[in-house]
C-alpha positions in Angstrom: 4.0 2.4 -13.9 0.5 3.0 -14.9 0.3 5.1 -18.2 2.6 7.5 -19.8 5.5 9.0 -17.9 3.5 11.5 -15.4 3.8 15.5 -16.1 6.5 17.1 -13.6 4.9 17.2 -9.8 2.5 14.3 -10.8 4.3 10.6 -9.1 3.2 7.7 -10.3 0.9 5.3 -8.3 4.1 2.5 -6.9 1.6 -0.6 -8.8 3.3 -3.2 -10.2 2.1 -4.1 -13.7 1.2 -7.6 -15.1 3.8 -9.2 -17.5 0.9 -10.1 -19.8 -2.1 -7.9 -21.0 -5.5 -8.3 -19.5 -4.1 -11.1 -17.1 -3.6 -10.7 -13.5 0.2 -11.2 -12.6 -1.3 -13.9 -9.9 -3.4 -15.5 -12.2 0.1 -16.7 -14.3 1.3 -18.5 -11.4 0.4 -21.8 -11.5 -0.5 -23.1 -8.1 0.1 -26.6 -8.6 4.0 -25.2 -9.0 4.2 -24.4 -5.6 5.0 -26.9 -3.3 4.3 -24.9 0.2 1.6 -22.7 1.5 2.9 -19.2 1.6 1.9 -17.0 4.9 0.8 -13.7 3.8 3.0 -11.1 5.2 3.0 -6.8 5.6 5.1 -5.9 2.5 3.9 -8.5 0.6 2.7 -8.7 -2.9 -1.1 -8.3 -3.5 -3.6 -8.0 -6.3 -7.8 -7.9 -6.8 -8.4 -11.1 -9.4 -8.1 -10.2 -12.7 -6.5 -7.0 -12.0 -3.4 -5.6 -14.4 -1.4 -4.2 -11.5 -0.7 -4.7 -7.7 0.5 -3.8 -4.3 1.6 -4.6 -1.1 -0.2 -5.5 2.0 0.5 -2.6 4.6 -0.3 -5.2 7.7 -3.0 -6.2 9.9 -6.1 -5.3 11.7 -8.8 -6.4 13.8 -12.0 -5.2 14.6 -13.9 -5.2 17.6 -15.0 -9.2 17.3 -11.5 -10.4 16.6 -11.7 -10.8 13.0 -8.4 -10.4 11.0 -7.9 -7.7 8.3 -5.3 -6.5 5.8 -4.7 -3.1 4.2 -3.6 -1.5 1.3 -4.6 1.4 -1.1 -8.1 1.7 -2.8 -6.0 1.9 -6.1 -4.2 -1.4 -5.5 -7.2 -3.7 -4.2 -10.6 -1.6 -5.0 -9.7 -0.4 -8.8 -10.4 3.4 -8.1 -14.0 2.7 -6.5 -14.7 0.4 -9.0 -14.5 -2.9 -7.3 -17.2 -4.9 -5.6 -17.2 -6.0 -1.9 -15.9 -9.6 -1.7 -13.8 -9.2 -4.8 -10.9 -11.9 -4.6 -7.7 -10.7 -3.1 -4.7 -12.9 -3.8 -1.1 -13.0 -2.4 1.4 -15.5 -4.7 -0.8 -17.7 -6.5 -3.5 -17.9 -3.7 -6.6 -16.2 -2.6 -6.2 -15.1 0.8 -9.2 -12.5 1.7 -12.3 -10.6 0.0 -12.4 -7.1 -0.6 -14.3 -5.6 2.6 -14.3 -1.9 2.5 -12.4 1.5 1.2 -12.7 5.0 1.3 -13.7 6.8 -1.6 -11.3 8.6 -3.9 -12.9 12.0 -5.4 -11.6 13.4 -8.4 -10.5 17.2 -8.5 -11.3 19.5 -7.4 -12.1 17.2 -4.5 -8.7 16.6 -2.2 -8.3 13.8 -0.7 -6.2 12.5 2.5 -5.9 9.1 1.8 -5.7 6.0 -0.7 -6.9 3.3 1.8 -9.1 0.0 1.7 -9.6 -3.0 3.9 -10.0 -6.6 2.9 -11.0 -9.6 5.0 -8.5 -12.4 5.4 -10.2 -15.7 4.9 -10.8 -17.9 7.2 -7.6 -19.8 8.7 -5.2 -18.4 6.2 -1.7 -18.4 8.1 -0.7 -14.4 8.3 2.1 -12.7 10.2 4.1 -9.5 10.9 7.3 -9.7 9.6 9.7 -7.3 12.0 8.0 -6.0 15.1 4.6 -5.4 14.7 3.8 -2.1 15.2 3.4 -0.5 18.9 1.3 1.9 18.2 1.5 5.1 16.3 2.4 9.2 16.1 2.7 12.2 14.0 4.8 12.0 11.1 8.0 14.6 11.8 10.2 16.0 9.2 13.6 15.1 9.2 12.4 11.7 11.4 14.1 8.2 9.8 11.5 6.0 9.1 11.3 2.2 7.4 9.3 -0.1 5.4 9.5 -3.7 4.7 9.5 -4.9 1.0 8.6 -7.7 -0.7 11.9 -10.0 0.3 11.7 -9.3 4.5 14.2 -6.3 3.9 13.8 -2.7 5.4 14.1 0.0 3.4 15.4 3.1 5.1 14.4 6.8 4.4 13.5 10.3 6.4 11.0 12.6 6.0 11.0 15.5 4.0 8.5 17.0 3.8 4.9 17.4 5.7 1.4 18.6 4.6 1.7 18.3 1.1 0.1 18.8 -2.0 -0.5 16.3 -4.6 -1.8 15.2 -7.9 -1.2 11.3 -8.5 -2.1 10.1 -12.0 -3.0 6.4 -12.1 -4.1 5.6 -15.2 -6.0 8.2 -17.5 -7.3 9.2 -14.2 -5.8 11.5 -11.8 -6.2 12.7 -7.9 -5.6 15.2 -5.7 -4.3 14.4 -2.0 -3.6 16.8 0.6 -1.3 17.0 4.2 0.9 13.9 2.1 3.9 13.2 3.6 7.2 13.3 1.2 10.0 10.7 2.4 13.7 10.3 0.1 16.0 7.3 1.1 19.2 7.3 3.4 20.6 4.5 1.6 21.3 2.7 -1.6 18.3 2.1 -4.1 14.8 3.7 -3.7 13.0 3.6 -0.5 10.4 2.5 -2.5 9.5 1.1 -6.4 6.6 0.4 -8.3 4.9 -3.0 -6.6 4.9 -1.2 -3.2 2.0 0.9 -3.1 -0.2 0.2 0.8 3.2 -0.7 2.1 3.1 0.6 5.9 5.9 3.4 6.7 7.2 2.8 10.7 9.3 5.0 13.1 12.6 3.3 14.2 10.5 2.7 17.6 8.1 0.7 15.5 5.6 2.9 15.6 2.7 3.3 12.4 3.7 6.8 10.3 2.0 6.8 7.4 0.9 4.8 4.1 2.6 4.6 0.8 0.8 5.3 -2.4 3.2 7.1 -5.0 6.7 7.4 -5.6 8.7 9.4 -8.4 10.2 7.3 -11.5 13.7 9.3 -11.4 16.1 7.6 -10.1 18.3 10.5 -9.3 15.7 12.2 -7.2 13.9 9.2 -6.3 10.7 10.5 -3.3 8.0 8.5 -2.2 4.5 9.8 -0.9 2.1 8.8 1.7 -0.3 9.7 3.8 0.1 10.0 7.9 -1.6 6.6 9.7 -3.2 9.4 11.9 -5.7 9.7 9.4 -6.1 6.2 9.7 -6.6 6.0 13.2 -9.0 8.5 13.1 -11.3 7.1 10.8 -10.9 3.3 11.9 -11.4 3.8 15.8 -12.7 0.4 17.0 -9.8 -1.6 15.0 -6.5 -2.4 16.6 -3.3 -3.9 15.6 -3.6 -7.7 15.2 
C-alpha cells in the first residue's frame, strides 16, 4: 500500500510495492535467471523503470495504423503526471513498451473519471489475451457479476455494487477525487482484487469491457474494489480498437 493506512472512505491505490527501497521490483530480477522469454499478458505485472510500485496491464489496443498498445492507470505507469513519454515500461525482468500517453489526474477540488495511460509495446514483443478477449463493451449494472484476470491466469469473481460514486484515493502524500466510480465486492473466496492489481481490466461474464481498476480497501472483512466504467474509455479513445 502506498503510505499510511488511508482515513475511513479513502482506498488505497491496488500498487504493489518494491521489496527494496528506491529499487524498482523489476530492476531485482536478474534477467540472465530467466531462461524463457515471457509473453506479456492482460493481468500481468507491470512497472515504469525505476519506479517503487506497480500494476497490471489491463490488455490491448490498437490504433488506427495497427500499432499495438497496453493499458493501465496513470498512477501505475505515468507516476501521477510525472513521468516522461517513452519512459521504460517493463513486465518480469524485461522492457516491453515506452510510455505513450495518459490522461491527467487533477487534484481537488478537481474530480476526475478516470486513472488511465497508454504505453507502446515494442516492436515484436510476443503479447496475448489470456481468456477471451474482450467482445466489445457496455454500461456497468449494479448487481451484474463481473471478472478479472490476475497475475497467475485465474479469474477473480465479484458483482457490482454500487454505480456513480464518489471518491477520494490517496496514493502517496497525494490524494484524488474521482467521480461516477464503480464499487465491486467479491462472490468468492479471497479479494476480488489486492494491492499489485491496479489497470487490471474488469469483464461481463459475456466478455464484454466494464470498467478499470484503480483502488481497493485494505480490510479484509469488507474487502471493495473501485473502478471506473470502460465507457469513459471508449469515449475518449474513439479511433482505437481491441487488438
Amino acid at each position: 500500500m502506498n503510505g499510511a493506512r488511508p482515513k475511513t472512505g479513502q482506498p488505497p491505490s491496488c500498487q504493489q510495492r518494491s521489496s527494496e527501497p528506491g529499487k524498482s521490483k523489476w530492476e531485482e530480477i536478474d534477467p540472465m535467471s530467466r531462461p524463457v522469454r515471457f509473453t506479456a499478458s492482460n493481468g500481468g505485472s507491470i512497472a515504469r523503470r525505476g519506479a517503487k510500485e506497480g500494476g497490471a496491464v489491463g490488455g490491448w489496443l490498437k490504433n488506427g495504423s495497427g500499432r499495438v498498445f497496453g493499458f493501465s492507470n496513470n498512477h501505475v505507469i505515468a507516476a501521477l503526471n510525472q513521468g516522461r513519454q517513452n519512459d521504460s515500461i517493463w513486465h518480469a525482468g524485461t522492457q516491453i513498451g515506452n510510455l505513450h500517453s495518459w490522461i491527467r489526474l487533477e487534484p481537488p477540488p478537481a474530480q476526475n473519471r478516470m486513472d488511465l495511460a497508454l504505453f507502446a509495446l515494442s516492436e515484436g514483443e510476443p503479447w496475448r489475451w489470456r481468456h477471451p478477449r474482450p467482445v466489445g463493451w457496455m454500461e456497468p449494472k449494479v448487481n451484474q457479476l463481473v471478472y478479472r484476470v490476475d497475475r497467475s491466469g485465474n479469474l477473480r469473481k465479484g458483482i457490482i455494487t454500487t454505480i456513480g460514486r464518489t471518491l477520494v484515493v490517496p496514493f502517496g502524500a497525494r490524494s484524488f477525487e474521482f467521480k461516477d466510480i464503480i464499487a465491486i465486492r467479491p462472490t468468492g473466496p479471497g479479494p476480488f482484487s489486492s494491492p499489485g492489481d491496479s489497470g487490471s481490466l474488469v469483464m461481463t461474464s459475456g466478455n464484454l469491457a466494464s470498467s478499470v481498476l484503480f483502488a481497493c480497501t485494505d480490510d479484509p472483512d469488507h474487502s471493495y474494489s473501485f473502478a471506473f466504467p470502460w465507457a469513459s474509455v471508449a469515449d475518449l479513445l474513439p479511433n482505437y480498437r481491441w487488438a
